[in-house]
N, C-alpha and C positions, 0 to 999 in steps of 0.2 A: 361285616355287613355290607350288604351292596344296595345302591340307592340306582333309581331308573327312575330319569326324568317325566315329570307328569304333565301331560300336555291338554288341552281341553280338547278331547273329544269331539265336541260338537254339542254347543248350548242356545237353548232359549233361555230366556230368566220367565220368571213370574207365573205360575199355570194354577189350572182351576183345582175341585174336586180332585180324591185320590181314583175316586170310582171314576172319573171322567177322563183320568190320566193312563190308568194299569190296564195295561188286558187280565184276560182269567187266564186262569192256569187250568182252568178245565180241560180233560181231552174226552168228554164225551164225543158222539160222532157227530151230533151240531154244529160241536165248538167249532166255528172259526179262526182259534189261535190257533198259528201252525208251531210245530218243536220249537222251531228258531225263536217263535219270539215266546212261547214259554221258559225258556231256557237263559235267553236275557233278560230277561223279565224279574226270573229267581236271583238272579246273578247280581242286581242290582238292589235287590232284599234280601239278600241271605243275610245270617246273623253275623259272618265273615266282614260282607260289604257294610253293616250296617254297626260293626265296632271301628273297623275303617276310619268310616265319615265321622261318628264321634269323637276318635282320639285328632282327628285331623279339624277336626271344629274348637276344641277344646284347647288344644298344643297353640294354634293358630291365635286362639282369643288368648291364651296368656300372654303371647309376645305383646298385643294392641293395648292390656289392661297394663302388663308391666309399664309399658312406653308411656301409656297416658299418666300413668303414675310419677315415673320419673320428670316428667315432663311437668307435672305439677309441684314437684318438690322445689326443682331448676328454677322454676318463676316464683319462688317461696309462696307460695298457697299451701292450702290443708290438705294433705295424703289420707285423712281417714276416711273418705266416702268415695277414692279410687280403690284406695287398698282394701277396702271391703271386697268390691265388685270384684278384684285380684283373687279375694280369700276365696271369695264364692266360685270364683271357675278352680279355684286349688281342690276344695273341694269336693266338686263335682268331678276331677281327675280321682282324688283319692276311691269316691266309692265306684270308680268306674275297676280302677284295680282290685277293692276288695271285690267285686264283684264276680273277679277270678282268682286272683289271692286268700280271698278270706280277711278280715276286718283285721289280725294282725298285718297282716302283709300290705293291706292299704295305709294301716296309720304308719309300717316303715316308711312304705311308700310317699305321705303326705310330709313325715318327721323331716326327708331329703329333701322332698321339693319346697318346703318353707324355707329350708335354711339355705338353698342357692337364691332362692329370692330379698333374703336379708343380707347375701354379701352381694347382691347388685345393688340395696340401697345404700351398703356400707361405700361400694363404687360411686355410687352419685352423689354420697354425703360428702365424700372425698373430692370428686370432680368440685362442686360446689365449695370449695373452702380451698381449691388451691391446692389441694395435701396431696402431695406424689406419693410420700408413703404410706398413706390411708390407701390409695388407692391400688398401690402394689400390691398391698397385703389382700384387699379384696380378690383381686387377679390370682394370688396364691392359694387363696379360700377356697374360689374358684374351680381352679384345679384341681385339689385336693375331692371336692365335691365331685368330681367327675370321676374321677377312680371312685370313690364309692359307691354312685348311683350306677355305676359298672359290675362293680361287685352285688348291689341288690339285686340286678336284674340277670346275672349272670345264673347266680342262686336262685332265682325265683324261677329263672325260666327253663334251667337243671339246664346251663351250660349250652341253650339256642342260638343265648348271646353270651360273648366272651365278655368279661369284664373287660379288656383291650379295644375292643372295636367300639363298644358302649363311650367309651372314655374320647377316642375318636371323634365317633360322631357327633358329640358333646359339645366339640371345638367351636364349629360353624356357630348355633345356639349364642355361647358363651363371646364368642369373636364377633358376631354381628349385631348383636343386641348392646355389647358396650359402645362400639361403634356409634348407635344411633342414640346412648346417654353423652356418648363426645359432643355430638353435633347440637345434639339440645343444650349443652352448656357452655356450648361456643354462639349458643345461636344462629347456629346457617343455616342456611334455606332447606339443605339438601337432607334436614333431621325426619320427617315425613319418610321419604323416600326410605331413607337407610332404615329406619322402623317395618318397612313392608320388605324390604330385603329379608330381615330377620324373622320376621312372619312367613317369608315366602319358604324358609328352610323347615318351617316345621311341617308340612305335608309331608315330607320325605322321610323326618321322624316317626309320622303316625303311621304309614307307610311299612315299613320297616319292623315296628312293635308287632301292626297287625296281625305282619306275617308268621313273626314267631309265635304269637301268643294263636295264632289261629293251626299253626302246626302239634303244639305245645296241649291243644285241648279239640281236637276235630270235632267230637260229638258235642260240645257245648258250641262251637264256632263255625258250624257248616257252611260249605263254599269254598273261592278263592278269594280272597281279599284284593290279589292281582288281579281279577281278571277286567279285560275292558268296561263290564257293565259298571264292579265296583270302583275302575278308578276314574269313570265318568262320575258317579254321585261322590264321589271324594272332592273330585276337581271342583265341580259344581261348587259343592258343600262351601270349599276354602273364597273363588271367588265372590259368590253371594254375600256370603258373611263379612267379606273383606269392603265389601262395596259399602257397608252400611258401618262400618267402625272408619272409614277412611273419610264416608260424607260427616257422621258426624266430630271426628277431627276438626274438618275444614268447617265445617258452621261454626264449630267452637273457636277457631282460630278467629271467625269474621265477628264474631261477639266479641272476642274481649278486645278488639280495635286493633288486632296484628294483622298484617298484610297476611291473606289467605291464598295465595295465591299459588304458593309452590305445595301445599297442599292439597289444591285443586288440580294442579297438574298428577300428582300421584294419583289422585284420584280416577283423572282423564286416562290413567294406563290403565286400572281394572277396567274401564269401559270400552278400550279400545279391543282390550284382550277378549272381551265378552262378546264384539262384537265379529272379530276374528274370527273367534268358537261357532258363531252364526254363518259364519260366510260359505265355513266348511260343510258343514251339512247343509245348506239352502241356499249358496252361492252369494257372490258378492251384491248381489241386489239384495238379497234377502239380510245379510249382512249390514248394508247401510240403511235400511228399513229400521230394521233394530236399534241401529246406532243415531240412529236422526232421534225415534220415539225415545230412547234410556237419557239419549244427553236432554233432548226436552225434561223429560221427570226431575230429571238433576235439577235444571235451569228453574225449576220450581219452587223445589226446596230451596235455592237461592233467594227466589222474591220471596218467601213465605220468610227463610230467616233475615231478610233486612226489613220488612214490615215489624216485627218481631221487635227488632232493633230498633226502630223510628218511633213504635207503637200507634204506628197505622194500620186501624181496623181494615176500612176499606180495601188494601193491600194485602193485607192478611186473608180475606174472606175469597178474595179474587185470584190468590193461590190456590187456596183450598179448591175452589169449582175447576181449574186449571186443570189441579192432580183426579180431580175426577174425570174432567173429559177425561184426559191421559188415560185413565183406567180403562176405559168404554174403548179409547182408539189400539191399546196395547192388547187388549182382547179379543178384538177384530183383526190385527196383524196373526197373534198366535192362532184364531181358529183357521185360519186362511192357510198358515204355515203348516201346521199337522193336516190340513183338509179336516178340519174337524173330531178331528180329535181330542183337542179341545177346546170347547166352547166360549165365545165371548164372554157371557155373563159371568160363568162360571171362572175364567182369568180375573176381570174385574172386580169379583167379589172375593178372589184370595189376595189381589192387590191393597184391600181393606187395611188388613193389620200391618202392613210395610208402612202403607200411609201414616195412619192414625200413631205407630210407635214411635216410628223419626221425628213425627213432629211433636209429641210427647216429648221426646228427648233433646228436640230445641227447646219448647216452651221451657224446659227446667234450666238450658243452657243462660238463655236471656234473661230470667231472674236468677240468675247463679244461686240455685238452689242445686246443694248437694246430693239431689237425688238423681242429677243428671246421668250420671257414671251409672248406676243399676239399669238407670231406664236406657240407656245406649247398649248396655247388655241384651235386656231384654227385645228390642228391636231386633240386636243382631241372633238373638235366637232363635228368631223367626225363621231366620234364611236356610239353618239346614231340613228343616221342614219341608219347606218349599225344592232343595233341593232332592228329597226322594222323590217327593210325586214328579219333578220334573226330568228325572232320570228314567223312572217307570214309564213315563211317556213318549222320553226320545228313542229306548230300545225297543221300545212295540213298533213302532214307526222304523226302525231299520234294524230289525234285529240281528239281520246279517254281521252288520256291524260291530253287535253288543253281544253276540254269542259266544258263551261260555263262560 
């Protein structure tokens, strides 16, 4: 299997309506959409591009829910209401398989992926306790699991993917996620990072599935999974999501009293990356425009979680009206940047549920009420959402770009 690096196209974050984002796909003699940008337009909603972004939304949150996981083990806390939130993207992997598979082939499918998930706790039970041989043996487990999950999909997908290449590209997965259980049980700064490393490999995995499973089944999977429109809403897809498992890391870091700060800094690279994605399609003004308003929103969520922390109302409240201007000013930049394409309000009012989730998902951090881990889920569910309407709206606006 061959992997092709994925680069951000060219992004805004946050947009309104989907009606205010898509052009039509009409070709009456009215329409105004010309080929090109019906043609991006599909490309970026096919059912191709749109199993894509999920297996790349899904691969991406296992790495963040594993990490958080282990990451609460290492600091002896309770793993049952991360490992929930783990089972539940397991889950939603498995019926995404049977969905092509069929319900035996998804619970093979789910039977594999539990149990590499239980020899990386068997690894961080190991790490934790000192035991080199606990932990080799997990490493061997490991392994062994990857010829398999080689062999399922080899068979499943009548020989698309070799078991050989499967097993391959398994390594990176498996290498870069222990990595970032080392660093969590050494304690160094750089365990954040090495987490978004291991995050960062799985776009290339869902990538990759896409393509066979999209070869494997044409008339269930129409489109190209490759093509530019789809690996814009992929890319999109991974760093939206990423933004909001990596802010809520770092709040959660600054609650329990640990310096957050190299936290913040992983953070500060999805944002720079996002803002890069900006620069390209709308130039570097436009670029720093973005990046001045997204690091404000950040800087918000900040005083919102140390009000939080202090249990200053006042403080609290005077986030909250912050994150709203923010809304009102972020929607005013996007209607200005598409020329109206999409509308202030309409940005503002899809900016609603980013708000209201994250900080859902501090208020449970600050009372370390275990529902924090779901409700950081479900914030970060929000973003691939956001990221189709926001896909459908950059290729209308340059379809040139996004066609085919």
């Amino acid at each position: 299997m061959t992997r092709k690096p994925l680069r951000l196209l060219g992004a805004l974050v946050i947009v309104g309506s989907l009606a205010a984002a898509c052009g039509s796909d009409s070709k009456s003699a009215d329409s105004t959409t010309t080929t090109a940008e019906a043609t991006a337009s599909q490309g970026a909603d096919t059912a191709a591009s749109q199993l894509r972004s999920g297996l790349t939304a899904l691969l991406q949150e296992h790495v963040y829910l594993a990490g958080i996981t282990t990451g609460e083990a290492l600091a002896g806390r309770s793993i049952d209401a991360p490992a929930a939130a783990l089972e539940a993207n397991t889950q939603a992997l498995q019926d995404a398989i049977s969905s092509l598979y069929g319900d035996a082939g998804g619970k093979q499918f789910g039977d594999l992926w539990r149990k590499h998930i239980g020899f990386f706790v068997d690894y961080t039970k190991g790490k934790a306790a000192n035991d080199s041989a606990a932990t080799a043996k997990a490493v061997a487990d490991l392994d062994q699991y990857r010829a398999d999950f080689g062999a399922f999909l080899e068979s499943a997908t009548e020989g698309g993917l070799t078991k050989e290449a499967v097993a391959e590209e398994l390594k990176p997965h498996v290498a870069t996620l222990a990595a970032a259980v080392d660093a969590q049980a050494a304690k160094s700064p750089d365990a954040v990072d090495k987490l978004k490393a291991a995050a960062d490999h799985m776009s290339m995995t869902a990538e990759i599935l896409a393509g066979a499973f999209a070869k494997q089944f044409p008339d269930k999977l129409a489109g190209d999974p490759a093509s530019p429109a789809a690996t814009l809403r992929a890319t999109l897809t991974a760093a939206l999501q990423e933004h909001v498992y990596l802010a809520g890391i770092t709040t959660g870091t600054a609650l329990s009293g640990a310096d957050f700060t190299p936290a913040a800094n992983v953070l500060e690279k999805n944002t720079q990356a996002l803002q890069d994605a900006v620069a390209s399609i709308y130039g570097d003004a436009g670029g720093k425009q973005f990046g001045d308003l997204w690091r404000k929103h950040i800087g918000f969520f900040v005083d919102y979680t140390k009000a939080k922390a202090a249990g200053d109302t006042a403080a609290q409240s005077k986030a909250v009206a912050d994150l709203d201007q923010y809304r009102a000013d972020f929607g005013a930049f996007l209607e200005s940047a598409t020329e109206g394409g999409l509308t202030k309000m309409a940005v503002a009012d899809e900016l609603k549920p980013h708000v209201a989730t994250l900080a859902a998902a501090v208020d449970a951090q600050a009372a370390k009420d275990s529902s924090q881990f779901g409700k950081l889920r479900t914030a970060a569910g929000h973003m691939p959402m956001t990221a189709s309407i926001l896909a459908g709206a950059i290729v209308k606006q340059f379809p040139d770009k996004f066609e085919g």
